[in-house]
GUFIKE-419543 format. One record per residue (C-alpha): residue number from 1; chain; x negated, y negated, z negated. Coordinates in steps of 0.001 Angstrom, whole numbers, plus 524288, in hexadecimal, padded with zeros to 5 digits. Layout:
# GUFIKE-419543
+-----+-------+-------+-------+-------+
|   n | chain |    px |    py |    pz |
+-----+-------+-------+-------+-------+
| NUM |     A |     X |     Y |     Z |
...
+-----+-------+-------+-------+-------+
# end
This chain:
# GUFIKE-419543
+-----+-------+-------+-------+-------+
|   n | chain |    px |    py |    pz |
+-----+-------+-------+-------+-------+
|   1 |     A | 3AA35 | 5DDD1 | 7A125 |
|   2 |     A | 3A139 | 5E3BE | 7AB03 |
|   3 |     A | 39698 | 5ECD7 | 7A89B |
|   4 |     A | 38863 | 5E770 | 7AC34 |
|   5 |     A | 384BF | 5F519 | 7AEE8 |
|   6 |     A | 390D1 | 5FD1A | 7B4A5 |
|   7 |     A | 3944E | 60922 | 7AB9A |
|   8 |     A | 3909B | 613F9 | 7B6A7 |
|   9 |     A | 3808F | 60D49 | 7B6FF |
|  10 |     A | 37F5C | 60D8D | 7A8CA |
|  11 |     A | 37212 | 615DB | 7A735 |
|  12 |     A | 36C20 | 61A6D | 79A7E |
|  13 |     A | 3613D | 6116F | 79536 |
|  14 |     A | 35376 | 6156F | 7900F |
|  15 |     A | 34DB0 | 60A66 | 789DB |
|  16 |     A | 34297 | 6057B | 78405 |
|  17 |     A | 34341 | 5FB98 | 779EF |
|  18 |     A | 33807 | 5F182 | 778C5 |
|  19 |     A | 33DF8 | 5EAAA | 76E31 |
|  20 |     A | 336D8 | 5EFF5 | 76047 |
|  21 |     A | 33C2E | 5EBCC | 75389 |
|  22 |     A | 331A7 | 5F3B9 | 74C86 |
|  23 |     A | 32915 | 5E693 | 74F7D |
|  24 |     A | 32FFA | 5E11A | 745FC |
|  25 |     A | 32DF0 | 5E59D | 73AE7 |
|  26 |     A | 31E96 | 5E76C | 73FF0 |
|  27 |     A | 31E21 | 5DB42 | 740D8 |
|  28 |     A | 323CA | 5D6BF | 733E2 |
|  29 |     A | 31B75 | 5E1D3 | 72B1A |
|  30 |     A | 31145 | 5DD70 | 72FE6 |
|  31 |     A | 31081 | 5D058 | 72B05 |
|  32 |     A | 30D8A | 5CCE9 | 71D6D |
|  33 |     A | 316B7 | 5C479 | 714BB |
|  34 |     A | 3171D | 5B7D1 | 71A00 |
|  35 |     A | 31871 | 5BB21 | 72517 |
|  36 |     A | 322F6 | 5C417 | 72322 |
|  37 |     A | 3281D | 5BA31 | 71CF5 |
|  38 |     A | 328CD | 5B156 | 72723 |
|  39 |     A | 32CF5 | 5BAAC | 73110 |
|  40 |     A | 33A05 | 5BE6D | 72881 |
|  41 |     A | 33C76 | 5AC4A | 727D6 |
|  42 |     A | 33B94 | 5AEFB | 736EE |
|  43 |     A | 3463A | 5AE7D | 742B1 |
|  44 |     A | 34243 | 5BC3F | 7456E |
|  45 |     A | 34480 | 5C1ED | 7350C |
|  46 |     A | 35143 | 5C882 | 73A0E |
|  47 |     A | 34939 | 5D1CD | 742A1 |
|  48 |     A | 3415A | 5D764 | 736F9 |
|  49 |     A | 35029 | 5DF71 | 73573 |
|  50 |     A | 34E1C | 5E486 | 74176 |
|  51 |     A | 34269 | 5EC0F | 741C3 |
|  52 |     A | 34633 | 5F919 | 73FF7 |
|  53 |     A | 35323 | 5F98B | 74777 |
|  54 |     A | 350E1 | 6050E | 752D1 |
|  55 |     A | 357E6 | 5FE8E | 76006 |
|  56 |     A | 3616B | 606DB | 76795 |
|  57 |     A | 35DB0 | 6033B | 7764B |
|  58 |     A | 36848 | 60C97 | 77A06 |
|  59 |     A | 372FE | 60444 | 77309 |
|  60 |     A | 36C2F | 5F8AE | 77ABE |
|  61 |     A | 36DCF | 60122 | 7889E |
|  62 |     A | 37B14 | 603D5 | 786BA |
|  63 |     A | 37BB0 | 5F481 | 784CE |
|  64 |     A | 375B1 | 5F27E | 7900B |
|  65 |     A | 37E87 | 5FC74 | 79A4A |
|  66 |     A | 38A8F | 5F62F | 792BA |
|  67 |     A | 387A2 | 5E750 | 797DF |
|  68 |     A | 391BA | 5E134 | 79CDD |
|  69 |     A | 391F3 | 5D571 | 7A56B |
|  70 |     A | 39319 | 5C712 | 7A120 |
|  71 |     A | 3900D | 5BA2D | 7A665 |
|  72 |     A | 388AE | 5B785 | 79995 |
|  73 |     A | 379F7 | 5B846 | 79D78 |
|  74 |     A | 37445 | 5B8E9 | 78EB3 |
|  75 |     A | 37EA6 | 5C2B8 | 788B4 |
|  76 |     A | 37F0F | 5CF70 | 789A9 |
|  77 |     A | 38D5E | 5D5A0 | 789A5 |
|  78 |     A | 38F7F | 5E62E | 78872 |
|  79 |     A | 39B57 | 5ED83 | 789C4 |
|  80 |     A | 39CB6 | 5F7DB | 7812F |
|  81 |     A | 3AABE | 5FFDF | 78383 |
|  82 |     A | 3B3C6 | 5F402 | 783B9 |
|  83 |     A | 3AB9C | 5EB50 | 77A0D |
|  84 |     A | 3A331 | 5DF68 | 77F7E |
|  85 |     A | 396F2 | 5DDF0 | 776F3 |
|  86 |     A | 38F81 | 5D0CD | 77B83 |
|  87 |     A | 381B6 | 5CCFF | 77642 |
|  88 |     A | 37DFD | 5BE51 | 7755F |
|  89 |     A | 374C8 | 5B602 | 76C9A |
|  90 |     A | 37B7E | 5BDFC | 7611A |
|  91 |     A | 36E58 | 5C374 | 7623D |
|  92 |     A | 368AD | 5B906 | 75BFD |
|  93 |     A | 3727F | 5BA37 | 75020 |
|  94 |     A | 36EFE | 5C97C | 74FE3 |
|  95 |     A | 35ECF | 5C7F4 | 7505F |
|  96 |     A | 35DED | 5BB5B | 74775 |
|  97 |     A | 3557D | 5B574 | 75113 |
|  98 |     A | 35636 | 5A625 | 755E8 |
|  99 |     A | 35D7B | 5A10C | 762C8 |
| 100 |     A | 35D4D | 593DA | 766EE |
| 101 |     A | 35760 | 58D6A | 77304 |
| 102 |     A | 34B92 | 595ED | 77AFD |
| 103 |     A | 33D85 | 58FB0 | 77BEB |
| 104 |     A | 332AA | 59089 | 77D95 |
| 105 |     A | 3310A | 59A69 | 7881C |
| 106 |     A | 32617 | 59BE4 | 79320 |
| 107 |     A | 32055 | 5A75D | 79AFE |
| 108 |     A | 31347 | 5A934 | 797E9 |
| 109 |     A | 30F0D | 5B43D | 791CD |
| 110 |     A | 30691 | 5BB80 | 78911 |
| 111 |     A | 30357 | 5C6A1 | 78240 |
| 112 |     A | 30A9E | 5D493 | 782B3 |
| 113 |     A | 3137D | 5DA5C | 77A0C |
| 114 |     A | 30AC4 | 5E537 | 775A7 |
| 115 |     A | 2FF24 | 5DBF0 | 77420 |
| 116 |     A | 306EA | 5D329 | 76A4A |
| 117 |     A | 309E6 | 5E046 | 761E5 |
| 118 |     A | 2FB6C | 5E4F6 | 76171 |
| 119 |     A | 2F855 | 5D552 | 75D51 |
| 120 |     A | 302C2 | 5D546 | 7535E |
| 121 |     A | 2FCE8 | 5E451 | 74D3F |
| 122 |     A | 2EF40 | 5DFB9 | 74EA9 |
| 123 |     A | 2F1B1 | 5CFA1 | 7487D |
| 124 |     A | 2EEF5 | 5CEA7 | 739C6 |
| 125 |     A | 2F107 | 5C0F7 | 736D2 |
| 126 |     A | 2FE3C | 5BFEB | 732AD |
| 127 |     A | 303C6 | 5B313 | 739DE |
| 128 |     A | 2FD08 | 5B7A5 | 7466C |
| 129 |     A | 303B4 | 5C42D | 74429 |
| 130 |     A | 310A7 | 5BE14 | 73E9F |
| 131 |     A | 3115E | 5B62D | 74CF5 |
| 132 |     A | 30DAF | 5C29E | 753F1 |
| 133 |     A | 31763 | 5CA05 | 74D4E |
| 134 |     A | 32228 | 5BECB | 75257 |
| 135 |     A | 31EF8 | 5C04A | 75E8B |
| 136 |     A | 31DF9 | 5CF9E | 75E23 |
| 137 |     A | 32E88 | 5CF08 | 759DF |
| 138 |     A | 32FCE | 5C5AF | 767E5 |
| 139 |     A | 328E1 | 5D0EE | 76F98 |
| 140 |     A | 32D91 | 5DDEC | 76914 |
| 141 |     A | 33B04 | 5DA71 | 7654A |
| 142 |     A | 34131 | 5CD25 | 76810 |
| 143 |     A | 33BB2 | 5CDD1 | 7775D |
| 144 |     A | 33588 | 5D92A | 7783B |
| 145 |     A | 330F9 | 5DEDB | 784E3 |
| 146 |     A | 32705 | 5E814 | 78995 |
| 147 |     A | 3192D | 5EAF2 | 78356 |
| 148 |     A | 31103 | 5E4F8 | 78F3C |
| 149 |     A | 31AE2 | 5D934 | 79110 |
| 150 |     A | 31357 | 5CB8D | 78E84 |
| 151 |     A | 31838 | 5C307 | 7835B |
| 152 |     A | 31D07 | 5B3F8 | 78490 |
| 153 |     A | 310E9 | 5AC58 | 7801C |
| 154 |     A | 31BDE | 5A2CC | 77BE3 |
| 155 |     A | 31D27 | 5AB58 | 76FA4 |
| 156 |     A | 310DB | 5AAEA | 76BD0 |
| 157 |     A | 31066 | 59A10 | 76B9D |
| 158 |     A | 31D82 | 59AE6 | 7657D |
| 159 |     A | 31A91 | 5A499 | 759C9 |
| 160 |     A | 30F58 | 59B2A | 755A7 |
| 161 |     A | 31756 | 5933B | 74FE4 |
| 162 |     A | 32193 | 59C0F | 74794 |
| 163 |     A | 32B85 | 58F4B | 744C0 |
| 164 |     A | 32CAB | 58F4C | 754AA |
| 165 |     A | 32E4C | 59F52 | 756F4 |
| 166 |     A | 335AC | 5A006 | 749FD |
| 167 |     A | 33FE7 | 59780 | 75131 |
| 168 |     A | 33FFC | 59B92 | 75ED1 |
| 169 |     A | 34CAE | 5A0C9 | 7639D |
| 170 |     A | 34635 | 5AFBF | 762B0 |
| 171 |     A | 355EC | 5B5B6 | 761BE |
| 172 |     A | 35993 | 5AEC3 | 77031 |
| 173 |     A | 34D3F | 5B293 | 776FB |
| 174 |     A | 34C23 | 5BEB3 | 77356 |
| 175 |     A | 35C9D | 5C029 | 77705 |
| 176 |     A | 35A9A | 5B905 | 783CE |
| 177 |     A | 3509A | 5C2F9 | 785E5 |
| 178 |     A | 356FE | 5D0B4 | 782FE |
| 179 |     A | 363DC | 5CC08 | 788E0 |
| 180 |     A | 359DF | 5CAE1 | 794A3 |
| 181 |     A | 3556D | 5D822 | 7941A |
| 182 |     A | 36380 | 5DCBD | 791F6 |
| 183 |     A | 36865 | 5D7AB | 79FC9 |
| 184 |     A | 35C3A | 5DB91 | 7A611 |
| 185 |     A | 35E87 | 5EAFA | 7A22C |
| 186 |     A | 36CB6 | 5EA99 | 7A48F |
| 187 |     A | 36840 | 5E557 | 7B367 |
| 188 |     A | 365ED | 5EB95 | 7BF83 |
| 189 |     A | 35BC4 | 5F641 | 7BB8F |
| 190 |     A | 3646A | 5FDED | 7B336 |
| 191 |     A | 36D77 | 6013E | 7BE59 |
| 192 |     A | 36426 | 607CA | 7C7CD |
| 193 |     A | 363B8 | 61397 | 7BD56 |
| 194 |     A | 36D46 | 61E8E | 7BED3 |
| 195 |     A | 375F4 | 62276 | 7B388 |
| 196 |     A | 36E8A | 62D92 | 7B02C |
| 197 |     A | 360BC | 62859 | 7B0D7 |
| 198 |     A | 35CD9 | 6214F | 7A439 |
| 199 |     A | 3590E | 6100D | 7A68D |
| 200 |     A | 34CCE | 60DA0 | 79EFC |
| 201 |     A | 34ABC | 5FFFD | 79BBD |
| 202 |     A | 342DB | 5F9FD | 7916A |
| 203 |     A | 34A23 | 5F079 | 78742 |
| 204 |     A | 34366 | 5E294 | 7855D |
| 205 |     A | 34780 | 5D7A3 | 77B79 |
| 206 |     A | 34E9D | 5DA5C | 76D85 |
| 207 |     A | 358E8 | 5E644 | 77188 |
| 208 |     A | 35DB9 | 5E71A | 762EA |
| 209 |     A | 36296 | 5D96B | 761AC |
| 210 |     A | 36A90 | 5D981 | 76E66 |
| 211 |     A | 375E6 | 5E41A | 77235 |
| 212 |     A | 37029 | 5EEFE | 76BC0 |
| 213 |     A | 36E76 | 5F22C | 75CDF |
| 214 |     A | 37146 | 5E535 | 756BF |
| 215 |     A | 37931 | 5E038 | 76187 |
| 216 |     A | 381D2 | 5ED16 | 764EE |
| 217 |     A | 3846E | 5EE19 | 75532 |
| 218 |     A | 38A90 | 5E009 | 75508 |
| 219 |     A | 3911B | 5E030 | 76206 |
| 220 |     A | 394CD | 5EF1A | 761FE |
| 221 |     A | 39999 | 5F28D | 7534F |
| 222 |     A | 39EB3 | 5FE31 | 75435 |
| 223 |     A | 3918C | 602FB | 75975 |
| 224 |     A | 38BE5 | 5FA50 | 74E19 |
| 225 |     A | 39219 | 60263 | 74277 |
| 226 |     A | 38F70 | 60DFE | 749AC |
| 227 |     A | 38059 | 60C18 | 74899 |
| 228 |     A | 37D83 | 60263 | 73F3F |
| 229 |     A | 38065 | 5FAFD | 7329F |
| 230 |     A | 38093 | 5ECE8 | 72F1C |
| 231 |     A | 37984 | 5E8CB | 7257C |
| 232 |     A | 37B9F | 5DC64 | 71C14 |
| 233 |     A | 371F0 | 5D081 | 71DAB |
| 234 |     A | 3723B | 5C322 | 716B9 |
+-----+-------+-------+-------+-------+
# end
């Protein structure tokens, strides 16, 4: 299969990852007991497991200079020596979260990213704070983008009513939406930088879940055993 990016253009990456799992568990310690509670009975419980898990971005670039082509628009296939590792909605199997049809959706927007975080530190009645904290996993770690970026007011209706949210299909959005960023790094912009000049890029979305740690251990095992252990869950 054919390299996206030929092997003589492959550049060294310096990334920034936007993505912080430490919100997690900010968000969950936090909260008192029945709320905590409540968040653990929740679609997003397997993320408290999560939280202290340092990404590799690096393991993610060499991802990224190792796509290959394929006429399968929401997969993302990698080459590594002669071994194809493809990504798909496994990633809903590996984050716990929900798939299922997409809704819901507009464009108008609200408040920033850093503005939700100061509301969340500042809040200190507990449901306001539990729905704040809901939202705050959306913008730092399931679609996470840039401090300044604007937040989908849509999230805000929806997390009013926790039934609703609980059983949105969080796990394909936030897929749909890495795999996004994914194919927009590997693009054009990467190849006007020489091999000895370093591509900085910033890393949106939930990097862990797709073709780096989590992904790369299941798809990749010998790199798996080599940094990691599996551990036993019921």
């Amino acid at each position: 299969m054919e390299y996206f990016i030929d092997v003589e253009e492959r550049v060294r990456g310096k990334i920034s990852n936007r993505c912080k799992l430490e919100i997690i568990n900010e968000m969950y310690y936090t909260l008192d007991s029945n709320h905590q509670k409540k968040f653990t009975n929740s679609s997003f419980s397997h993320l408290l497991s999560v939280g202290e898990i340092k990404i590799s971005l690096q393991i993610d670039h060499q991802c990224i200079i190792r796509a290959v082509r394929t006429l399968k628009e929401n997969e993302v296939w990698c080459k590594f020596g002669n071994k194809i590792a493809r990504f798909g909605l496994e990633f809903v199997l590996v984050t716990g979260l929900k798939a299922g049809e997409l809704e819901l959706k507009d464009d108008n927007l609200g408040v920033v990213r850093k503005q939700l975080l100061n509301a969340f530190r500042r809040c200190g009645d507990q449901p306001d704070k539990f729905k704040t904290g809901l939202l705050l996993i959306l913008a730092y770690v399931l679609l996470s983008t840039e401090e300044n970026t604007n937040l989908n007011l849509w999230w805000f209706n929806l997390v009013d009513n926790f039934e609703q949210f609980n059983n949105y299909a969080w796990g394909k959005r936030s897929y749909e939406y890495t795999i996004g960023i994914f194919n927009q790094i590997k693009g054009e912009t990467i190849k006007k930088y020489e091999r000895n000049e370093q591509y900085p890029y910033n890393f949106h979305g939930f990097p862990l879940a797709i073709m780096i740690t989590i992904w790369t251990f299941e798809a990749i095992p010998t790199l798996g055993k080599q940094f990691t252990h599996r551990l036993e869950s019921d």
